[in-house]
C-alpha positions in Angstrom: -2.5 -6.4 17.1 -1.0 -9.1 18.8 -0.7 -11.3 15.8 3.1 -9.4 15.2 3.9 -10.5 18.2 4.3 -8.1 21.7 6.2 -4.6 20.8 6.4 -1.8 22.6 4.1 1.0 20.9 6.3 4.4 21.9 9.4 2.9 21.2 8.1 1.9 17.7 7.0 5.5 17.1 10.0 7.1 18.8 12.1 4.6 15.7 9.7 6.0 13.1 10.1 9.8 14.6 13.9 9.2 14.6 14.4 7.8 11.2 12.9 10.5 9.2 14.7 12.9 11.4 17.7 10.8 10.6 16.9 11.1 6.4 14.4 8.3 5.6 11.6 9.7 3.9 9.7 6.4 2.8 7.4 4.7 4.6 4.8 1.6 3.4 1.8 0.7 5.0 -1.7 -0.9 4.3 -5.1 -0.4 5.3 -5.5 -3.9 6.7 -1.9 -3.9 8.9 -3.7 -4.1 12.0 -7.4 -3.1 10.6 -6.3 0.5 10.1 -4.2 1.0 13.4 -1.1 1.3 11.2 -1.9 3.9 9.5 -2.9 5.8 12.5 0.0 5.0 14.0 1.9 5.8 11.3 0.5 9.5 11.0 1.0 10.2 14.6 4.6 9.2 14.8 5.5 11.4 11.3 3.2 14.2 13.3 3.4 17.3 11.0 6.3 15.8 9.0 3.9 13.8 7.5 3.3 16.1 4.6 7.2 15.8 3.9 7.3 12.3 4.2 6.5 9.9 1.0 3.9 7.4 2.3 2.5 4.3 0.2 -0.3 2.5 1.6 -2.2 -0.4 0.3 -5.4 -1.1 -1.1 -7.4 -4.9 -1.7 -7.5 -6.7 1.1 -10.9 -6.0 2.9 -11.8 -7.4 6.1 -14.9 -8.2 8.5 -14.4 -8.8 12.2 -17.1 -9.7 14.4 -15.5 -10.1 17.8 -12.1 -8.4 19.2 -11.0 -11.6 20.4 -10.7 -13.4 17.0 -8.6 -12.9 13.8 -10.4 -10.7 11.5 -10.9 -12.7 8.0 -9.8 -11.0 5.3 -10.8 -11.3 1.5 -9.9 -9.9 -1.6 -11.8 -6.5 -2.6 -10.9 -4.2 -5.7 -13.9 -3.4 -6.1 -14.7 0.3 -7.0 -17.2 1.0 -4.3 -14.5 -0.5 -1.8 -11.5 1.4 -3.4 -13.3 4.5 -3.1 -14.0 4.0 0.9 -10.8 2.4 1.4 -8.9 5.5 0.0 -11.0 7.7 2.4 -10.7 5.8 5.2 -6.7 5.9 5.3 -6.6 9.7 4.1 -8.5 9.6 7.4 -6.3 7.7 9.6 -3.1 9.2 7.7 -4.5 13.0 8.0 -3.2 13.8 4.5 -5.5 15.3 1.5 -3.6 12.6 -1.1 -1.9 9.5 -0.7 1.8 9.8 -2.7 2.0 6.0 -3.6 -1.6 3.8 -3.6 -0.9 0.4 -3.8 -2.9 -2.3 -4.9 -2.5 -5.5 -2.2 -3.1 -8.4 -4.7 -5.4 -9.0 -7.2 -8.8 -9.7 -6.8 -9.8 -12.4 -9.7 -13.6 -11.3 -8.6 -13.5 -7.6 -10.0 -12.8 -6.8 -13.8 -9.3 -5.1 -13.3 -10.5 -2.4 -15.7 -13.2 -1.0 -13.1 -10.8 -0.7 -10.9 -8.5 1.5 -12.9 -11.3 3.4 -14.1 -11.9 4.7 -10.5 -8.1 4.8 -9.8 -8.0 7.4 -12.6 -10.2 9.3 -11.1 -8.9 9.2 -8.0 -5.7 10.9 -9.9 -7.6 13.5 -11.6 -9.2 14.6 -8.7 -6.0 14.7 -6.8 -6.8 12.4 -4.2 -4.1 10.0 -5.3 -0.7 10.6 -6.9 1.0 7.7 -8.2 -0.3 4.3 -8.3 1.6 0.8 -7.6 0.9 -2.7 -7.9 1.7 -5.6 -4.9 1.5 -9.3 -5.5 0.8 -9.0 -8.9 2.3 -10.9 -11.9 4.9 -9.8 -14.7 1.3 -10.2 -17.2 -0.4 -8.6 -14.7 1.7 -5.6 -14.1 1.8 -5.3 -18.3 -1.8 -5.2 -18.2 -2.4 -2.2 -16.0 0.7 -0.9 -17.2 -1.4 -0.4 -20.4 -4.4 1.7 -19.4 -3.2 3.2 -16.4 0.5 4.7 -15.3 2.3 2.2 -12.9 4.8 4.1 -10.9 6.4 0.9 -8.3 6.2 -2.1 -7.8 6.5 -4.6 -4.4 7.9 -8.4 -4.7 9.2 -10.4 -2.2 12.7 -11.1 -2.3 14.9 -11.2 1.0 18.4 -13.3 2.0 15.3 -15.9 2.6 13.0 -15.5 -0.3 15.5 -15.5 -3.5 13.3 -15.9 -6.3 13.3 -12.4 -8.2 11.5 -12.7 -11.9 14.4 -11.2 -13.8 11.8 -10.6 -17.1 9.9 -8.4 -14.3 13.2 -6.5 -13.4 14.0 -6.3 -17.2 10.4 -4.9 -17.8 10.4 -2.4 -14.9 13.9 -0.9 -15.6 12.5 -0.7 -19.7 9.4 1.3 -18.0 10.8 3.2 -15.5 8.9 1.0 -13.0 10.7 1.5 -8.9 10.6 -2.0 -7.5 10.7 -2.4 -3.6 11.2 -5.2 -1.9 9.3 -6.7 1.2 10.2 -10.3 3.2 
């Protein structure tokens, strides 16, 4: 995608190959970074050490793209029809049976939240997904599905830049055993 900017592809898998053979063991994509490319990416540089490695991917953030030329435009989509095809679709560019950590992107004011745990909590039964985290989303927000359906992490944006941590958040995911990772 040339929206990040110009990178060199084998030297970005090379880094990825070389930091799980140096330790690292997490690493956080999403279905829209570069309209699925990511993931595939993502899979081939991990190769067979994909199985070891904990992946999180995203989930929310739907896109359309009529012509390669232009920006795809994006929209909010939590929809249970679209969670269900997005969560095949990146077990399909990740070649993995279950995703370890499914995030969701941001919230999507258009679909009742509790549809989209319902089908989340199938997803869990039937093994497809493992642990579930929320992106973007509110301290209310995180209480909320917190409720019904098992949040396992968290991701905020905090950086050297971006300061602004909601310390009732942190309070609330250290009371809950809620991971929180950081992005920014």
């Amino acid at each position: 995608s040339k929206e990040w900017g110009n990178y060199d592809q084998k030297e970005t898998m090379s880094a990825v190959s070389k930091a799980f053979e140096l330790g690292i063991n997490y690493f956080d994509t999403a279905d829209v970074y570069g309209l699925g490319t990511s993931e595939e990416l993502l899979s081939k540089a991990l190769g067979g050490n994909r199985h070891e490695a904990v992946i999180s991917t995203k989930f929310g953030v739907n896109w359309s793209s009529s012509n390669k030329d232009l920006r795809a435009e994006t929209f909010y989509d939590l929809s249970p029809g679209r969670v269900k095809e997005a969560l095949e679709e990146s077990l399909r560019r990740l070649r993995i049976d279950s995703v370890p950590l499914y995030f969701m992107h941001w919230p999507d004011p258009k679909t009742p939240l509790q549809d989209t745990l319902e089908v989340l909590e199938s997803l869990i039964s039937q093994g497809k997904v493992q642990y579930i985290g929320l992106s973007n989303f509110s301290l209310k927000q995180v209480k909320e599905v917190n409720q019904n359906l098992r949040v396992s992490a968290i991701q905020v944006q905090h950086s050297l830049i971006d300061q602004d941590l909601n310390t009732e958040l942190v309070d609330y995911c250290e009371l809950n055993d809620i991971n929180l990772i950081s992005y920014g």
